[in-house]
Each structure stands twice: as structure tokens, then as C-alpha cells.
N, CA, C and O of each residue as an XYZ file, in Angstrom:
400
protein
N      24.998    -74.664    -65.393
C      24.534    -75.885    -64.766
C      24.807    -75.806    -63.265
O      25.867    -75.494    -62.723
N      23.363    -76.232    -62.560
C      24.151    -75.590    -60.947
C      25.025    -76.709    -60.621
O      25.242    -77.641    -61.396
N      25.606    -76.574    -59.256
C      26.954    -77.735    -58.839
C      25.773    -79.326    -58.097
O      24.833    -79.448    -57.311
N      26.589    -80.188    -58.944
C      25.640    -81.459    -58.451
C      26.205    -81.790    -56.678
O      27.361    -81.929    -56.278
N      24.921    -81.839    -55.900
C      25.176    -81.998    -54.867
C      25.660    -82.941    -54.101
O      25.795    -82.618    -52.921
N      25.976    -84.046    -54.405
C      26.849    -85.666    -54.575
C      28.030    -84.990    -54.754
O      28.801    -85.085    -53.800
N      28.462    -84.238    -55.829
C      29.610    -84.310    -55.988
C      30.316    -83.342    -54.864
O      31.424    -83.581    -54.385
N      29.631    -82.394    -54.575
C      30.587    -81.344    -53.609
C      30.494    -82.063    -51.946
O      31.087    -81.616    -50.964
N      29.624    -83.224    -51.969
C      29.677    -83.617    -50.614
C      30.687    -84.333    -50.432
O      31.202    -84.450    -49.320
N      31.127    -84.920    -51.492
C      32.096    -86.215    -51.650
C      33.691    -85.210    -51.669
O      34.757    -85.560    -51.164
N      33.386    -83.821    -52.465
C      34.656    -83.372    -52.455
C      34.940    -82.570    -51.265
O      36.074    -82.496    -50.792
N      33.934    -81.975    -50.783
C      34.039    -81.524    -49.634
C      34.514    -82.502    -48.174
O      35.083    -82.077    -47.170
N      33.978    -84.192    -48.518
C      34.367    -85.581    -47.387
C      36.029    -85.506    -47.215
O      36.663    -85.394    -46.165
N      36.734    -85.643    -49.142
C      37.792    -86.405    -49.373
C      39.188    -84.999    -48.645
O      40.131    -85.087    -47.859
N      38.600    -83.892    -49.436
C      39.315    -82.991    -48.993
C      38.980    -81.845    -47.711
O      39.814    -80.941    -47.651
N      38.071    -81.795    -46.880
C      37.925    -80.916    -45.709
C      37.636    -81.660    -44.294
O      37.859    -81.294    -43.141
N      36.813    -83.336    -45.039
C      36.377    -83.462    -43.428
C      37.566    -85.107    -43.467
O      37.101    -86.135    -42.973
N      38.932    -85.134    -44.044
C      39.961    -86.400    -43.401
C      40.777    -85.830    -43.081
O      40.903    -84.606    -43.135
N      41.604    -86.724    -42.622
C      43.422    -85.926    -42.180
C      43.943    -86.171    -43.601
O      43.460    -87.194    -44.088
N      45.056    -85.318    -44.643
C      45.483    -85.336    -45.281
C      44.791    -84.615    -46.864
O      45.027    -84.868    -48.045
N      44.132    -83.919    -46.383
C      43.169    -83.357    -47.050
C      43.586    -81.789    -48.078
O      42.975    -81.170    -48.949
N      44.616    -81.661    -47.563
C      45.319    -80.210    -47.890
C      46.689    -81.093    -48.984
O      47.097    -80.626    -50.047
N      47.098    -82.202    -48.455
C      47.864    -82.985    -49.486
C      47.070    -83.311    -50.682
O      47.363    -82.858    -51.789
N      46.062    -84.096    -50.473
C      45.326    -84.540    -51.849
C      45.097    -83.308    -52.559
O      45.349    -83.214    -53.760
N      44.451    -81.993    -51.615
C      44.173    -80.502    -52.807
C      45.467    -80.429    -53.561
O      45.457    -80.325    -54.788
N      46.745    -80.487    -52.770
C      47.625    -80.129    -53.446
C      48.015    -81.139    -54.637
O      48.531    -80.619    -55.626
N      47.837    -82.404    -54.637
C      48.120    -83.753    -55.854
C      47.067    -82.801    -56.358
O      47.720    -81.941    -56.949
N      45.876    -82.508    -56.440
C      44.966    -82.636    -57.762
C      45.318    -80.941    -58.332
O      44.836    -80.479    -59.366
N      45.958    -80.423    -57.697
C      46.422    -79.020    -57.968
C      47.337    -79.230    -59.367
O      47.100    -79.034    -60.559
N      48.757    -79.837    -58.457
C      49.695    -80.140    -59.746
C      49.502    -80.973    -60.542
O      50.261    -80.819    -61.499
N      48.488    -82.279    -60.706
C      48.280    -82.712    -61.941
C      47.326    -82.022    -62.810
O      47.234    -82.245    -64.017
N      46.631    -81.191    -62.171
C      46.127    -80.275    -63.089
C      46.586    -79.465    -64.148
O      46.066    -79.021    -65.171
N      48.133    -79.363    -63.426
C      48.540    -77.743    -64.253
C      49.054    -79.208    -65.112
O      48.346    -79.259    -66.118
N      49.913    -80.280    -65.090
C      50.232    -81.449    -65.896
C      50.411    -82.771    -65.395
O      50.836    -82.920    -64.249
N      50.041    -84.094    -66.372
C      50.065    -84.955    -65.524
C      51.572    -85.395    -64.949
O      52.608    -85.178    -65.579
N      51.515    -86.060    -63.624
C      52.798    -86.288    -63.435
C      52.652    -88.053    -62.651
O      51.543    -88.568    -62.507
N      53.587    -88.569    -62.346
C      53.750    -89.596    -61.946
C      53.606    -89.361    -60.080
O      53.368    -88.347    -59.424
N      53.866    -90.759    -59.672
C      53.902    -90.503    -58.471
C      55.204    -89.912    -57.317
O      55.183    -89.316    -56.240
N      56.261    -90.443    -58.206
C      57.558    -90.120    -58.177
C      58.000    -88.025    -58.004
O      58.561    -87.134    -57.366
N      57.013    -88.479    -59.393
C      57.246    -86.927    -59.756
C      56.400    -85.726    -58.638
O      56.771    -84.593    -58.333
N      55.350    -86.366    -58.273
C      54.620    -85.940    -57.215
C      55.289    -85.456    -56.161
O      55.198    -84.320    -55.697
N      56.089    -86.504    -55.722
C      56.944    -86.401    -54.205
C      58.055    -85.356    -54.361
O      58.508    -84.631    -53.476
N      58.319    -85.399    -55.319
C      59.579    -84.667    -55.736
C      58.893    -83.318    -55.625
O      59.296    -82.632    -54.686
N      57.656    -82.635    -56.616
C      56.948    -81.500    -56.854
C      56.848    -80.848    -55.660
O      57.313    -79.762    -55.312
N      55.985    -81.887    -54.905
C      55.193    -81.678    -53.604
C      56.201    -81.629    -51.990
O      55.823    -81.049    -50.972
N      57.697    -82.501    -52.157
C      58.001    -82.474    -51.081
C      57.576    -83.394    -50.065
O      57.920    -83.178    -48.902
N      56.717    -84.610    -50.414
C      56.207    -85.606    -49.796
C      56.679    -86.921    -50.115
O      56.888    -87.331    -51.257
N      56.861    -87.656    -48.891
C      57.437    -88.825    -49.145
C      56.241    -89.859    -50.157
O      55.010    -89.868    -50.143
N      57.307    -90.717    -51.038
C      57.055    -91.573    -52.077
C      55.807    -92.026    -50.968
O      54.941    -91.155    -50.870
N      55.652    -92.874    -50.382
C      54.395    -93.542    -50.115
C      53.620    -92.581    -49.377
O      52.857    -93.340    -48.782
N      53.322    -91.478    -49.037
C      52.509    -90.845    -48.428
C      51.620    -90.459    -50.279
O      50.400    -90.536    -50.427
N      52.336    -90.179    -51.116
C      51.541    -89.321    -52.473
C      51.260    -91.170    -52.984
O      50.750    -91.167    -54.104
N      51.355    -91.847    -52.738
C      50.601    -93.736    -52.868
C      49.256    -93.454    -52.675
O      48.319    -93.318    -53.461
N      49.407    -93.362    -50.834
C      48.423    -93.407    -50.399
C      47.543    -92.372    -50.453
O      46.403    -92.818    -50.326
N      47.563    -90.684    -50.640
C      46.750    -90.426    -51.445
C      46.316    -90.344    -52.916
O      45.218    -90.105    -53.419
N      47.032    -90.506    -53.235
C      46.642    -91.008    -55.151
C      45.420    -91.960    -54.802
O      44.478    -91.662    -55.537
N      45.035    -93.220    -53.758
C      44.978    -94.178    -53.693
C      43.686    -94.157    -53.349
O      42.989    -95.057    -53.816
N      42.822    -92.780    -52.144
C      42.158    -92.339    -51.675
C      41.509    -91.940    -53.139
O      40.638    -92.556    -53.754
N      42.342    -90.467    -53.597
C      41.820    -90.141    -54.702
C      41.349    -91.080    -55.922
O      40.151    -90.892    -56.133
N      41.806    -91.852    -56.627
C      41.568    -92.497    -57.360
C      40.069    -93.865    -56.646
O      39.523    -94.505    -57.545
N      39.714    -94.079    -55.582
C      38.747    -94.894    -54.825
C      37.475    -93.736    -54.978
O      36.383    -94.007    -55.477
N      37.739    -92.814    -54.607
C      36.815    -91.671    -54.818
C      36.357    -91.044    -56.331
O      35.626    -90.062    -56.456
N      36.979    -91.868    -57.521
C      37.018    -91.337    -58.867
C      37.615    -89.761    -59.017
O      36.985    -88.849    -59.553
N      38.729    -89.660    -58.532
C      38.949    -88.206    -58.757
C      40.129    -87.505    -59.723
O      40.311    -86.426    -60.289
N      40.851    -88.852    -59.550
C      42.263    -89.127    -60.662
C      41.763    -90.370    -61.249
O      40.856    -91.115    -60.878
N      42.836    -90.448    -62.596
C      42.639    -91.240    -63.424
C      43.983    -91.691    -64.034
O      44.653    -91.024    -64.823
N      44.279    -92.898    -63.567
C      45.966    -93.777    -64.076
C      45.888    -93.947    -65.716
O      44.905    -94.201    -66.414
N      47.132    -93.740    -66.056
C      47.113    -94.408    -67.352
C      48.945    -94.908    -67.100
O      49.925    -94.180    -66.945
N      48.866    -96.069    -67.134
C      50.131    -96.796    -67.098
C      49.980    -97.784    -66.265
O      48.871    -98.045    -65.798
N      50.914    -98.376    -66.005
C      51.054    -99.661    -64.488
C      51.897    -99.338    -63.879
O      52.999    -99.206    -64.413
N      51.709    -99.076    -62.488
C      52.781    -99.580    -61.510
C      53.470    -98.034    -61.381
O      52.887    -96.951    -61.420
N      55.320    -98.392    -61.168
C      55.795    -97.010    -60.603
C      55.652    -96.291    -61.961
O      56.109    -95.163    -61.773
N      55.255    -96.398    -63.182
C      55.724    -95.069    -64.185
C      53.981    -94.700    -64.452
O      53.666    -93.793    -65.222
N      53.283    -95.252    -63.958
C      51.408    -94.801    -63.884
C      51.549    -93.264    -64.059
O      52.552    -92.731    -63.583
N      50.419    -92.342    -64.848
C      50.872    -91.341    -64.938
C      49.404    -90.693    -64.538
O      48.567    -91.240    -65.256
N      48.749    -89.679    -63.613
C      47.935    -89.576    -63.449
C      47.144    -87.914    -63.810
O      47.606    -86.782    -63.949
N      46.084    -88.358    -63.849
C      45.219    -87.054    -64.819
C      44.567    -86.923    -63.792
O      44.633    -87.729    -62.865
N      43.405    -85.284    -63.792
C      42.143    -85.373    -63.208
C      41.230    -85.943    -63.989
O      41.278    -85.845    -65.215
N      40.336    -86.574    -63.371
C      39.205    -87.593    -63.929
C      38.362    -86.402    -64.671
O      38.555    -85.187    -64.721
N      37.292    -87.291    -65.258
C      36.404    -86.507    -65.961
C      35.467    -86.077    -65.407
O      34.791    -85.128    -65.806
N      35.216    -86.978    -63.982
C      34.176    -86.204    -62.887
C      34.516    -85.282    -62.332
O      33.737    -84.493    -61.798
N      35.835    -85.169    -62.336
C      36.471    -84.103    -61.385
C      36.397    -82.800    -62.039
O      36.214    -81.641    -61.669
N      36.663    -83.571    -63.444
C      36.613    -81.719    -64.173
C      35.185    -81.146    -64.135
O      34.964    -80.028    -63.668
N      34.160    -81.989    -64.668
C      32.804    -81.464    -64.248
C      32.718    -80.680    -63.120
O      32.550    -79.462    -63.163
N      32.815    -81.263    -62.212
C      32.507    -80.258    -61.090
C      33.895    -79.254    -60.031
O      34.036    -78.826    -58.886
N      34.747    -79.302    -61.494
C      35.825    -78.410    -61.000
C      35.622    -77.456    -60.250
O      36.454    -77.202    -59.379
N      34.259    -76.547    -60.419
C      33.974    -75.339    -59.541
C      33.860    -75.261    -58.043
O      33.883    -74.284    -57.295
N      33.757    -76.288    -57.850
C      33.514    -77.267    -56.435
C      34.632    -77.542    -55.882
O      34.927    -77.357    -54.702
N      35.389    -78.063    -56.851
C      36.458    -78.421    -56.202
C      37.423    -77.048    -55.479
O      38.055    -77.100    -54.424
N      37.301    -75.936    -56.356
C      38.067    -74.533    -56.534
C      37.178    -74.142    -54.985
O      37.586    -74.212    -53.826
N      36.278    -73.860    -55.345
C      35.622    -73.390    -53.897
C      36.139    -73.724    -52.676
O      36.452    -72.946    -51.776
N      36.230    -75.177    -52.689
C      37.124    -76.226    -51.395
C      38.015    -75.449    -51.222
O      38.050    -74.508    -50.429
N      39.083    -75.926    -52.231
C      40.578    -75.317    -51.950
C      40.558    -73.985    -52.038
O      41.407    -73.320    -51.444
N      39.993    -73.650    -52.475
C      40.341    -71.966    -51.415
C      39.632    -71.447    -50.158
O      39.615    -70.341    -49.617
N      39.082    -72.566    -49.893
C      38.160    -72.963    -48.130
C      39.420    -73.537    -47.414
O      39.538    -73.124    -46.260
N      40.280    -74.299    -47.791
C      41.405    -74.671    -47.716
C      42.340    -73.765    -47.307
O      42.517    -73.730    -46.089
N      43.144    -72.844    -48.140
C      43.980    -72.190    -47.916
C      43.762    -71.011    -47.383
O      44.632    -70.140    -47.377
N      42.201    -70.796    -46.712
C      42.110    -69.703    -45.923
C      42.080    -70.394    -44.291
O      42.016    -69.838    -43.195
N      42.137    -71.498    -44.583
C      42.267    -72.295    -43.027
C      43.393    -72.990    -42.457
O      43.399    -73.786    -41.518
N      44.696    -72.415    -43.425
C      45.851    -73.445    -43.406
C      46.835    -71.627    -42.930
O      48.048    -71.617    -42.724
């Protein structure tokens, strides 16, 4: 199925053309390998508690994560759009880490 072109513009917006863009690759990195909280995020990642808020916050406005819980123990997945066009996303981030 080729890559839907909506979706790589939007992933290409959230993660190449904002500031904080190499953080969000990295949230949708480690909830990939499992879901984790936001807590658990900061801790993983090395980023302060409200900086992994506010991108969870981005991500999730963009449909890219997906909460299941309330509040601080929310536990977050990649969405189901996201996995669709996972290939897209992979392409990014390693557009990413050849520019970092």
C-alpha cells in the first residue's frame, strides 16, 4: 500500500518542521518498544515531567498516541494511525538522527 500523503505531511509537520521534534521521535520511540506513563517517560527519556506533558499533548492533538487511564497514571500507546503509516514515521526518524 503506497504511504498516504496526509499522513507523512503531518508526520513530517509534528516531527521535522517544530522545535521539539527529536523529543516527540523519541516519546513515540519508547512507547513503541512498551507503553509507559508520563512519569515513566521522563525518567526513560531524561526529560523534565512537564516538558514529556507537553509533548504527549502535541502528540496526542495530532492523533499519534493514544491514553488509556486518567490523569498522572494515563498510560500511553501508539495510535492506530500511527501504526499504519509507521513506515513514514521510520523514514522521519532516521531523517532525524542523521541531522542531530
Amino acid at each position: 500500500m503506497p504511504p498516504d500523503p496526509y499522513a507523512k505531511r503531518l508526520l513530517y509537520f509534528v516531527f521535522m518542521g517544530s522545535r521539539g521534534g527529536v523529543n516527540r521521535a523519541r516519546i513515540i520511540s519508547a512507547i513503541r518498544r512498551r507503553p509507559l506513563n508520563a512519569n515513566q517517560l521522563a525518567k526513560d527519556l531524561g526529560l523534565d515531567y512537564k516538558a514529556i506533558q507537553h509533548h504527549i499533548g502535541v502528540l496526542e492533538k495530532n492523533n499519534l498516541v493514544t491514553r488509556v487511564g486518567e490523569r498522572y497514571g494515563a498510560t500511553y500507546f501508539v495510535s492506530t494511525f500511527l501504526e499504519v503509516n509507521m513506515e513514514s514515521f521510520d523514514e522521519i526518524a532516521h531523517k532525524l538522527e542523521k541531522s542531530t
